[in-house]
C-alpha positions in Angstrom: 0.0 0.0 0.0 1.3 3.0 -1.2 0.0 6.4 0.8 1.9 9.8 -0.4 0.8 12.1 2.1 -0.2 9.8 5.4 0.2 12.2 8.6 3.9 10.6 10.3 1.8 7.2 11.6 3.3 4.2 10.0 1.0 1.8 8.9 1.7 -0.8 11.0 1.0 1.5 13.7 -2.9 2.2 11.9 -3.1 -1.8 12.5 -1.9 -2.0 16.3 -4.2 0.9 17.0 -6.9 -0.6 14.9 -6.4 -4.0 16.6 -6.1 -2.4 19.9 -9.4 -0.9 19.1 -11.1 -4.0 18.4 -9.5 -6.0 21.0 -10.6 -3.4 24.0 -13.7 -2.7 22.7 -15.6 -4.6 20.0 -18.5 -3.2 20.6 -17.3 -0.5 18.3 -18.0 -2.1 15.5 -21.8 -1.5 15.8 -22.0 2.1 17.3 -22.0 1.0 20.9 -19.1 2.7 22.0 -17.2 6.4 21.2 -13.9 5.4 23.1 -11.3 5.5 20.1 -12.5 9.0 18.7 -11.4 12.6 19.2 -13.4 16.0 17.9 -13.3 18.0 15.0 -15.4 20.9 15.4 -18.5 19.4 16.6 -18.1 15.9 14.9 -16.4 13.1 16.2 -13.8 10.9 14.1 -11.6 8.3 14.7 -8.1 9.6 15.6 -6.5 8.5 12.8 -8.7 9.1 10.4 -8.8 12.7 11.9 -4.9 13.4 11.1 -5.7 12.4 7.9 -9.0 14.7 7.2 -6.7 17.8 8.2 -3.9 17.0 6.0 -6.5 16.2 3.4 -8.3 19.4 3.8 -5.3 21.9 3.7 -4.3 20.4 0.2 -7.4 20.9 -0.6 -7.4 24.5 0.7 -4.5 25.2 -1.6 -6.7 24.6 -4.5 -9.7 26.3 -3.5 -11.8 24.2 -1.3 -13.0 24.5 1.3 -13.5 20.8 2.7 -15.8 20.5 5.8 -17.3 17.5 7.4 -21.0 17.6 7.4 -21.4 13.8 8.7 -19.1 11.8 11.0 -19.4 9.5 14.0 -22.7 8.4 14.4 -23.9 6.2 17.6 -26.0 3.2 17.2 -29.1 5.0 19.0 -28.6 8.0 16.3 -28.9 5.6 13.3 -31.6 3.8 14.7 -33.7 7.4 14.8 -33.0 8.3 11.2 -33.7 4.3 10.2 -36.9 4.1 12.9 -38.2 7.5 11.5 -38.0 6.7 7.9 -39.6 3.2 8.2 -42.8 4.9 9.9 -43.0 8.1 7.1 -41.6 10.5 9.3 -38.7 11.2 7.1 -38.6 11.1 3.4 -37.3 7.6 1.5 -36.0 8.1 -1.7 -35.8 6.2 -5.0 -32.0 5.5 -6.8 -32.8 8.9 -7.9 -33.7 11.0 -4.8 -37.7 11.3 -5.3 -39.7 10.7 -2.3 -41.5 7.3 -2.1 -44.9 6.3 -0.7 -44.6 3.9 1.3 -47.8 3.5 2.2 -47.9 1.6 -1.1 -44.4 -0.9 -0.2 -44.6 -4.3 1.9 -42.5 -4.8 5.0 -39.7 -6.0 2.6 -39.6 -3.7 -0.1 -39.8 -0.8 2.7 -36.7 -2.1 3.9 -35.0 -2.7 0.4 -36.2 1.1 -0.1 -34.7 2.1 2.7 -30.9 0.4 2.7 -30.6 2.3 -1.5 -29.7 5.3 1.2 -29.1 4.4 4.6 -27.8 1.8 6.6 -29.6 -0.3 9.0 -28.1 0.2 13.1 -25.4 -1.3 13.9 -24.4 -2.0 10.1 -23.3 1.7 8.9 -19.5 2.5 8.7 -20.2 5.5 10.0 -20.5 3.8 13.2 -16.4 3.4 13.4 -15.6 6.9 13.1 -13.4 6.4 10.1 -16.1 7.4 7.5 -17.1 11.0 6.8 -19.3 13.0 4.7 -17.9 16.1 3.2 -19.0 19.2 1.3 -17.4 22.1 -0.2 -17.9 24.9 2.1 -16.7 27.2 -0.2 -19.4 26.7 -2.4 -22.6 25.6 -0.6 -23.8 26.4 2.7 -23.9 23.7 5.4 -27.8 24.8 6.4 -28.5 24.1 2.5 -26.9 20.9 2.2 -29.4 18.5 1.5 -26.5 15.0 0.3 -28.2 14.1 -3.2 -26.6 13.3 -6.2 -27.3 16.2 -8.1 -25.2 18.5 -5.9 -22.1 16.2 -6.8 -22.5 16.0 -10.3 -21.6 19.1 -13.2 -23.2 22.4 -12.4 -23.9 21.4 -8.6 -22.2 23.1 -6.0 -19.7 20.3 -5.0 -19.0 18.8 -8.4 -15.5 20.6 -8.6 -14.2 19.4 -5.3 -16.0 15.8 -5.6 -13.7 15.4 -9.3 -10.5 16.6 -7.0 -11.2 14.1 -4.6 -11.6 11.2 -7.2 -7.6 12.4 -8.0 -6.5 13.3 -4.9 -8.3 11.1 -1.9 -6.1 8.0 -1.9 -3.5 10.4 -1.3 -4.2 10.8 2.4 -5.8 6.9 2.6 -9.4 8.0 2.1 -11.3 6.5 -1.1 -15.1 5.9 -2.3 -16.8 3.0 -1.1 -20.1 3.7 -2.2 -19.8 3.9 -5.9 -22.6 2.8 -8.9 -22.6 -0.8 -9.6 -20.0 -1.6 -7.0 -21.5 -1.3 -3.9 -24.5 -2.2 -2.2 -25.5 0.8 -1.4 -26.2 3.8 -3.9 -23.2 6.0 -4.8 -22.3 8.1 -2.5 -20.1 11.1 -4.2 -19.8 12.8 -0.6 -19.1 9.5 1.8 -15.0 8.7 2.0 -13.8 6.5 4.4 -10.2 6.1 6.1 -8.8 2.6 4.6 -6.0 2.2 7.0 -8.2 1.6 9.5 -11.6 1.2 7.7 -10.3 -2.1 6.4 -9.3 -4.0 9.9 -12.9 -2.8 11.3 -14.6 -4.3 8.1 -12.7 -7.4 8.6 -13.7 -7.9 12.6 -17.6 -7.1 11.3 -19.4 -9.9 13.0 -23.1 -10.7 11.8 -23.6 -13.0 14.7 -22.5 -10.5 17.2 -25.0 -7.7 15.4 -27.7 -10.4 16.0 -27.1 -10.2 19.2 -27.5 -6.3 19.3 -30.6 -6.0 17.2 -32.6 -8.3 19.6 -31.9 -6.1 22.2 -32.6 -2.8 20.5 -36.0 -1.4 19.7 -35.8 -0.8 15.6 -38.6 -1.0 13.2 -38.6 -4.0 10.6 -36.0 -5.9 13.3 -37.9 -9.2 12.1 -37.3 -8.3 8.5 -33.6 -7.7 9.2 -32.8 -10.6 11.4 -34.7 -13.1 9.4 -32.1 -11.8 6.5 -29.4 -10.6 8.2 -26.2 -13.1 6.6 -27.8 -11.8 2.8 -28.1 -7.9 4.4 -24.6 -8.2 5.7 -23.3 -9.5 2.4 -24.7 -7.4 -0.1 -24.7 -3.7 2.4 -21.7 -3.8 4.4 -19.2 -6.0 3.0 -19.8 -5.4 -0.9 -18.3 -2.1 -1.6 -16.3 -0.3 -3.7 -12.8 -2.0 -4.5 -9.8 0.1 -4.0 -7.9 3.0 -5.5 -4.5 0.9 -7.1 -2.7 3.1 -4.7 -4.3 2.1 -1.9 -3.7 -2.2 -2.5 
């Protein structure tokens, strides 16, 4: 693995530290703990993965952008309010291409199909390890106006230039795509990087057995639905992503 600009951590000091992680506190894997994560602004981030950002966001300066994180650490409780609101139409669910749904008009399953295009279930998002952020062009688009669809990614949207940057640039600092078209479970995801270093030891210890364990004790909607399918879920949402930048093998 070839990193150009990785802050002065070696990387068999990511793995230590991301086995040390594991070892002390697996729980981590599924949002139940915030042990291994220090603050940037108001978000919180693996350590890591933090080092990186700010490296990645002063080259990024030099160019024009100004790269803020708009989505970061989020706790198993937090997911399950955005997944738990969606399933009972208190927040919108979108289509592959960002219209609303009525899901009025959707069984139990293809509610929950509906649902995974754009979020993950609790317990299963890599957001929950701290070493996945969202980001936005400051510069260009106001954080209160954000709204994280496609269209403000692609030409003529407010992040488009800094999202082609990042396709060039990201693997410099260890961060890469894992949500892309056709190679991912989930829909692409122009704005979502995630910290491979560290990213890839916490996909490895991902245990569907243990998140069994932690959705029978949980209050989510559709918790029947997810168990019943939860090897297939695992599969296809959190292990099939993106493959890596050749810099980054």
């Amino acid at each position: 693995m070839q990193i150009n600009q990785l802050p002065t951590t070696s990387l068999t000091q990511l793995q230590q530290d991301s086995l040390s992680y594991l070892a002390n506190a697996p729980e981590l894997l599924y949002g139940l703990s915030s042990k291994h994560l220090t603050q940037i602004g108001n978000k919180l981030v693996e350590h890591h993965t933090a080092a990186a950002f700010n490296q990645l966001q002063r080259a990024g300066a030099k160019h024009g952008f100004d790269i803020q994180i708009c989505s970061a650490f989020r706790d198993f409780e937090r997911q399950s309010l955005i997944w738990n609101n969606k399933a009972l139409g208190k927040r919108p669910v979108l289509d592959s291409q960002s219209k609303p749904l009525d899901i009025s008009k959707l069984t139990h399953e293809q509610l929950l199909k509906a649902i995974l295009l754009w979020s993950a279930f609790p317990g299963s998002s890599r957001h929950h390890w701290g070493t996945d952020i969202d980001v936005f062009d400051a510069a260009s688009i106001d954080v209160n106006d954000l709204q994280l669809v496609s269209e403000e990614y692609q030409a003529n949207g407010p992040c488009y230039e800094l999202y082609q940057w990042l396709r060039v640039n990201a693997a410099r600092f260890g961060f890469y795509f894992p949500f892309q078209h056709g190679k991912s479970g989930v829909s692409a995801e122009p704005w979502h990087l995630s910290f491979y270093p560290v990213a890839k030891h916490f996909l490895d210890a991902f245990s569907t057995d243990a998140l069994a364990q932690v959705l029978d004790k949980s209050e989510v909607e559709l918790s029947d639905e997810l168990v019943n399918d939860l090897p297939n879920l695992v599969s296809r949402y959190v292990r099939y992503v993106a493959p890596l930048p050749t810099s980054l093998r």
